[in-house]
C-alpha positions in Angstrom: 114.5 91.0 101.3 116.4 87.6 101.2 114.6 84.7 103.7 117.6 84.4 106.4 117.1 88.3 106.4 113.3 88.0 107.6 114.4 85.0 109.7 116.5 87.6 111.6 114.4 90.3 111.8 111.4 88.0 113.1 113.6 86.3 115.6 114.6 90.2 116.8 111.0 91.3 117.6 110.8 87.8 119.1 114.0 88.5 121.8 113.1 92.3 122.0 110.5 92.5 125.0 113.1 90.4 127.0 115.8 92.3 126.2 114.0 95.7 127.2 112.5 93.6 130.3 116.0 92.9 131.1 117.6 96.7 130.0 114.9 97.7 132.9 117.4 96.8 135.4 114.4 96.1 138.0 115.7 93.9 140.6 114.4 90.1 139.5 112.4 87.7 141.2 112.9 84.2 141.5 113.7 82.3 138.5 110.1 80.7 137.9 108.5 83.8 138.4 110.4 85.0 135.2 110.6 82.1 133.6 106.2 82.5 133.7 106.9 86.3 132.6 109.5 85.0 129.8 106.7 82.7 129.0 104.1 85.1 128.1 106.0 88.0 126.4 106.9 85.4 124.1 103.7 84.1 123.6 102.7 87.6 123.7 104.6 88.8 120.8 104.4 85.4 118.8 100.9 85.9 118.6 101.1 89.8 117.2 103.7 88.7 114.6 101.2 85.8 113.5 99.3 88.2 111.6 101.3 89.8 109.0 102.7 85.4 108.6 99.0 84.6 107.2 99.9 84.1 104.0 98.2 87.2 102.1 101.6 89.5 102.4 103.8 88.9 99.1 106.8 90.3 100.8 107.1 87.3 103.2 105.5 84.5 101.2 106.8 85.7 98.3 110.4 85.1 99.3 110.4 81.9 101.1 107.3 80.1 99.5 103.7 80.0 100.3 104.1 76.5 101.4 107.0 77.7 103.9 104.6 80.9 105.4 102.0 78.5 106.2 103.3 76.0 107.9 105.4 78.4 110.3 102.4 80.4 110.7 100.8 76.7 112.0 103.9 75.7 114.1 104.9 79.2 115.8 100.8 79.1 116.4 101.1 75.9 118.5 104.5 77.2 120.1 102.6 80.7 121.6 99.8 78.2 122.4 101.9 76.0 124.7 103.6 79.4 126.3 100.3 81.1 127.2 98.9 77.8 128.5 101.8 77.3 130.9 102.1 81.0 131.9 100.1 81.3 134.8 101.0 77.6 136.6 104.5 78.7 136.5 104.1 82.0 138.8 105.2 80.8 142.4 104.7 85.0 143.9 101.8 85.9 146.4 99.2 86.6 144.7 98.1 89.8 146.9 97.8 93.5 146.4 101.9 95.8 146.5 103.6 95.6 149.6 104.3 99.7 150.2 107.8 99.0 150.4 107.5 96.6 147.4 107.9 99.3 145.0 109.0 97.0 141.5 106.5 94.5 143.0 109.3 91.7 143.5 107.0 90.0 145.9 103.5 89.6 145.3 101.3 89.2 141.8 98.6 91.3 140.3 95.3 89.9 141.0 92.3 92.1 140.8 90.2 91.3 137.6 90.7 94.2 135.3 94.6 92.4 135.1 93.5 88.9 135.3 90.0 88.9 133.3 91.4 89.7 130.0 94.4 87.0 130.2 91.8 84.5 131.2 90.0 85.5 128.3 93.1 85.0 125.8 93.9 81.9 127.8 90.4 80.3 126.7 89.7 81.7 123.3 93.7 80.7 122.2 92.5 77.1 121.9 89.9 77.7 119.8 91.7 79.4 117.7 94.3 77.1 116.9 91.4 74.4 116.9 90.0 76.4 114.4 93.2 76.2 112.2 93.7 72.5 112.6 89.9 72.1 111.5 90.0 73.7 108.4 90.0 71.3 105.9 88.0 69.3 108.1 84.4 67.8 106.3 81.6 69.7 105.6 83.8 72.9 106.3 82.7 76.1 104.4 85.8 78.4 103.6 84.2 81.5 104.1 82.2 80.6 107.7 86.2 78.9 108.5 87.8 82.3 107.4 85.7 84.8 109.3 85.7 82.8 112.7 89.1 82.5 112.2 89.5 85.8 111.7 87.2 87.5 114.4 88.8 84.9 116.6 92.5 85.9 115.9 91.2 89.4 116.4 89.8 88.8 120.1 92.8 87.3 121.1 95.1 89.6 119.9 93.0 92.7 121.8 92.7 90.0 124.8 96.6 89.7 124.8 97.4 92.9 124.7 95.4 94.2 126.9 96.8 91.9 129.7 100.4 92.7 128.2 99.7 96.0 129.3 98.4 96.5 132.7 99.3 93.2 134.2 103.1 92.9 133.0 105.5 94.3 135.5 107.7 95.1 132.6 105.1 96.8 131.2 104.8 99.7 132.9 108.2 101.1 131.2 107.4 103.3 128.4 109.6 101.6 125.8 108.3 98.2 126.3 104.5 99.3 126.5 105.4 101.7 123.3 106.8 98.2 121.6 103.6 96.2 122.5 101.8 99.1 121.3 103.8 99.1 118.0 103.0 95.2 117.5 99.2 95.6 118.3 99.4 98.8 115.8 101.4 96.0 113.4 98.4 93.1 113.5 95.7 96.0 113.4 96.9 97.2 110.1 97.8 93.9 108.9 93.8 93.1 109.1 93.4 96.8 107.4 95.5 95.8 104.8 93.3 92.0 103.7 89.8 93.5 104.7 89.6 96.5 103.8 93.1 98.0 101.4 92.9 95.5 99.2 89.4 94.7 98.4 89.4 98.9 97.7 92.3 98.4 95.2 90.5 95.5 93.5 87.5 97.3 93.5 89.3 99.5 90.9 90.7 96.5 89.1 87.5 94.1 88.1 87.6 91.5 85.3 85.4 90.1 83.7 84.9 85.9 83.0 84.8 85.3 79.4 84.6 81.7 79.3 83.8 78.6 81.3 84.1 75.7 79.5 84.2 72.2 80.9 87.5 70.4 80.1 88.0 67.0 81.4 85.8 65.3 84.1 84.5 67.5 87.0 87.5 70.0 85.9 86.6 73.5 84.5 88.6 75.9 82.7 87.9 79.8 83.4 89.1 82.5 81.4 89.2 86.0 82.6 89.9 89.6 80.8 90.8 92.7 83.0 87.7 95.0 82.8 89.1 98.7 82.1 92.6 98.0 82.9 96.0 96.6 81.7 96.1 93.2 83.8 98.4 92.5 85.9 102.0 91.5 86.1 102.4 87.7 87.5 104.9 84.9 86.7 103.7 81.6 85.4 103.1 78.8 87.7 101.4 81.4 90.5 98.2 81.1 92.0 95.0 83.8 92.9 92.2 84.2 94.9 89.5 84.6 93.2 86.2 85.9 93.8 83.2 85.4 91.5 79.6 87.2 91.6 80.8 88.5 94.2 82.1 91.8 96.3 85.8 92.0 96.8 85.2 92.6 100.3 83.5 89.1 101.2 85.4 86.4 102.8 84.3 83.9 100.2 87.8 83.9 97.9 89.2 80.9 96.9 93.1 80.0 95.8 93.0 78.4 92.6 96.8 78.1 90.1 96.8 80.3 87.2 97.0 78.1 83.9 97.7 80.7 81.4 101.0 82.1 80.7 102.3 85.7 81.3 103.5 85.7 77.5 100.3 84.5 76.0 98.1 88.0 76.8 96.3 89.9 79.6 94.1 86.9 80.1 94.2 84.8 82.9 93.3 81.5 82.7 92.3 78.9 85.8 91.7 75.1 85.7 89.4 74.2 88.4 88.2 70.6 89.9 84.8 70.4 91.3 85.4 70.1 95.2 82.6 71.4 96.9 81.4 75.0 97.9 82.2 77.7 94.7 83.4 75.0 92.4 80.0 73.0 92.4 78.4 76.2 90.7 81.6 76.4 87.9 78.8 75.1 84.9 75.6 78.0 86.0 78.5 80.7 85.9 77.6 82.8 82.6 80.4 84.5 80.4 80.3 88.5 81.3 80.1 87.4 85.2 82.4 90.1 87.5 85.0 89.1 89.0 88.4 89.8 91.4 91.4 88.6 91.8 93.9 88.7 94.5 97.0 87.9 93.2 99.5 87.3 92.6 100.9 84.3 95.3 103.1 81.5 95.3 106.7 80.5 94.5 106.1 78.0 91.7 107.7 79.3 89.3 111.4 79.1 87.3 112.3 82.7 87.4 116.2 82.4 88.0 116.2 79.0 87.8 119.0 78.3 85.1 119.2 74.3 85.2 119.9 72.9 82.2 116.2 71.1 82.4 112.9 71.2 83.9 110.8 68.2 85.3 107.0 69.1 85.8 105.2 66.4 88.0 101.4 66.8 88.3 98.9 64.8 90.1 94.8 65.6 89.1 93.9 69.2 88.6 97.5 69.8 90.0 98.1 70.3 86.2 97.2 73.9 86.1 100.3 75.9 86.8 102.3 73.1 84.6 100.2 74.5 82.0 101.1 77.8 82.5 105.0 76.8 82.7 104.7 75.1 79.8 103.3 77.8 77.8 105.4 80.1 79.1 108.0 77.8 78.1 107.0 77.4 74.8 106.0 81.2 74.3 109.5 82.0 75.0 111.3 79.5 73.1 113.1 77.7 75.8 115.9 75.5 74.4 115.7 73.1 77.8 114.6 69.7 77.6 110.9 69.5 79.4 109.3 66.2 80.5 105.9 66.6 82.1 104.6 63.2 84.2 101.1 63.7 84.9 98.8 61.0 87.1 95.2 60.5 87.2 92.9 58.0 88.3 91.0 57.8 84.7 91.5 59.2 80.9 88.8 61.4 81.3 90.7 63.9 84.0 93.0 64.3 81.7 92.9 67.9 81.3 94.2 69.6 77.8 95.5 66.3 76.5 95.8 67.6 72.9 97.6 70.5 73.9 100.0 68.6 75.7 100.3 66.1 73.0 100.5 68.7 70.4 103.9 70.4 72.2 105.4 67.1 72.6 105.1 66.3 68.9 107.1 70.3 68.2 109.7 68.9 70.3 111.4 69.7 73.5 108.9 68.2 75.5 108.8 64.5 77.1 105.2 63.6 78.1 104.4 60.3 80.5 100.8 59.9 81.2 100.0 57.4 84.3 96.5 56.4 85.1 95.7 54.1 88.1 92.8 52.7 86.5 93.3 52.8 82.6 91.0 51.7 80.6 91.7 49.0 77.8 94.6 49.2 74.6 96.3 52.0 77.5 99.8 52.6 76.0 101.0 54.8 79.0 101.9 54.5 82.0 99.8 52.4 85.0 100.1 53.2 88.8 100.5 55.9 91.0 103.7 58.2 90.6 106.1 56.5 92.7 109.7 55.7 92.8 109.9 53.1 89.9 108.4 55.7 87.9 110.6 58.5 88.7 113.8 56.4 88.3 112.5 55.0 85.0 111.6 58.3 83.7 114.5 60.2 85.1 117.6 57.4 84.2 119.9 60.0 82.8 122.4 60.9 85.9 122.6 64.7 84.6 119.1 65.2 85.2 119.9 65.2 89.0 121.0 68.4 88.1 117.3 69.5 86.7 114.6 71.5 88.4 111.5 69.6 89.9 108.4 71.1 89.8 105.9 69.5 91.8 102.0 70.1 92.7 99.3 67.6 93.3 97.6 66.4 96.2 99.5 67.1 99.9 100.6 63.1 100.5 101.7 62.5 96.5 104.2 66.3 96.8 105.5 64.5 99.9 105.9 61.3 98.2 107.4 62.2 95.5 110.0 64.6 97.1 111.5 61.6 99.1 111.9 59.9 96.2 113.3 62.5 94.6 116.0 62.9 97.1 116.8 59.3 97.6 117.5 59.5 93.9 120.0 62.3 94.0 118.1 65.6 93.8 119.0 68.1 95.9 116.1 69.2 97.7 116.9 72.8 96.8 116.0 72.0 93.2 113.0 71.0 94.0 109.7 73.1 94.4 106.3 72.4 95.3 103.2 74.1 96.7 100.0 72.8 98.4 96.7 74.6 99.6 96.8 72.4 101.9 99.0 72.9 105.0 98.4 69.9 107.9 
């Protein structure tokens, strides 16, 4: 399903409750009582659809990038915040039980607490949760204690909503619109269904097993994995997983990490992996023959249908790893495009794979540009940070406007680097770039 085909059908479920409130034909009230009404159906139904936008469904993410499911997921959060927090001040009706010859209650509000209590309660807990979202890559944040309050959160809400959807609205009461709110509700139930319980069952049947852990440049670790009892699985270089190691595939302690290895190269998969905190400060105690599970694969990185007569790979740190995988992939398959790789780091020592690197340049096709911001002595690459003097000295040729840009590093270098990029001449749709990180 193309993106301006999910666009539309998202925007759909988003205008259906008003349209059925409207098909209703119920005579209206005054225009901010509906406007408060308008207010939280959207809200409403904003919040249901959040669910199946997390980021774990391939058939959305898949097809308009990670990066892109993310950050909508964020921004239509904030949007259904701002609607249910407005929704009640806008109401101007009495707030007293049906007149008897009020029959489609045009002139008073529902106010006795089994309508009002759960509202209130969505009303209170709908801050926290987006707090909760905005603090996730706050300090001394655990992934997994973030995930499941996250989760249970969304979950409260969600039953909170609904349940005030349902025997508050004055719309409500029709069958058709209760049956769609009812459809939504069944819609976030079985997307949790589907993350906490389908497919930690189907990777329960799909282990692998870690058969190497080897450290490769400073505080960076490479991780090799072979399917236990199985063939694999079918991914595309430059994609990412989450991975979980030592333990079930049912805990909320997965993290997303790029796959280095290449689709062409075997059934392994390979991960680069910086020391950050959490699961990566244990990468060196983590003994060969360890279980593990992937959930995978994600992301948009990657050059399938890309036909551009070249390819530019920009890394930044560990940001190598699914370069790596491109350019064995690359390499595997005998590309005839010109390549050139620029990869930053603070010292030599993060270099990861230098040799490897070196050695493809040396077979030919590939251009490789180191930059370190603090080289050490006799350096002959580059110095500094990846900025625009670098990109326009590397990338002088006019044609290679006309190249692909891979980027992925850390969040304010991809955002760097893309305006750059554009101020030089690239279109932005030849560029692509993925972050974990989604501020």
């Amino acid at each position: 399903m193309p993106g301006w085909l999910l666009f539309l059908v998202y925007l759909g479920l988003v205008l259906a409750p008003l349209g059925l409130a409207v098909a209703q034909g119920i005579p209206p009230r005054s225009l901010w009582d509906e406007l408060a009404t308008g207010a939280g159906m959207l809200a409403t139904v904003v919040l249901l659809v959040e669910f199946p936008l997390s980021g774990r469904f391939r058939l959305i993410s898949r097809r308009i990038g990670m990066d892109v499911t993310m950050r909508w997921h964020q921004l239509l959060a904030r949007v259904a915040l701002v609607l249910a927090l407005i929704h009640p001040f806008l109401y101007r009706a009495e707030r007293n039980p049906a007149y008897p010859w009020d029959v489609t209650r045009q002139l008073t509000l529902s106010w006795q607490p089994e309508t009002i209590l759960p509202g209130a309660a969505a009303w209170v807990l709908l801050p926290v949760l987006v707090g909760l979202a905005l603090s996730r890559n706050g300090p001394g944040k655990r992934y997994e204690i973030w995930r499941l309050a996250h989760g249970l959160t969304a979950l409260a809400v969600a039953v909170f909503v609904l349940w005030h959807a349902l025997v508050a609205g004055r719309y409500s009461s029709d069958p058709v619109l209760a049956g769609f709110w009812l459809g939504l509700g069944g819609i976030a139930v079985l997307s949790l269904l589907r993350v906490y319980l389908l497919s930690p069952l189907a990777r329960l049947r799909r282990p692998w097993r870690i058969t190497r852990v080897a450290k490769v440049a400073e505080r960076t670790w490479e991780m090799v994995l072979a399917p236990d009892g199985h063939d694999g699985m079918r991914y595309e270089a430059g994609q990412f997983a989450w991975l979980h190691v030592g333990r079930s595939p049912f805990s909320v302690n997965d993290n997303p990490f790029s796959i280095a290895s290449a689709p062409a190269e075997g059934p392994e998969i390979r991960f680069v992996i910086k020391e950050l905190g959490d699961f990566t400060r244990s990468l060196g105690r983590i003994e060969p023959g360890a279980r593990a599970y992937l959930d995978a694969p994600f992301g948009s990185l990657t050059l399938g249908g890309q036909t551009a007569p070249g390819v530019a790979l920009i890394a930044g740190g560990v940001g190598v790893a699914p370069m790596l995988g491109l350019l064995r992939e690359l390499r595997a398959k005998n590309d005839p495009r010109p390549v050139t790789l620029i990869y930053g780091n603070r010292a030599a020592s993060q270099i990861v794979d230098g040799a490897e690197v070196a050695a493809m340049e040396q077979a030919g096709g590939l251009r490789l540009v180191h930059t370190l911001s603090e080289p050490p002595e006799n350096w002959q690459g580059e110095v500094g940070m990846i900025d625009r003097a670098l990109l326009e000295k590397v990338f002088a040729d006019p044609a290679q406007r006309d190249w692909v840009y891979v980027l992925c590093g850390p969040p304010a270098m991809l955002s760097a680097v893309r305006r750059d990029l554009i101020a030089m001449g690239v279109p932005a749709r030849r560029i692509l770039s993925e972050s974990f990180v989604y501020d």
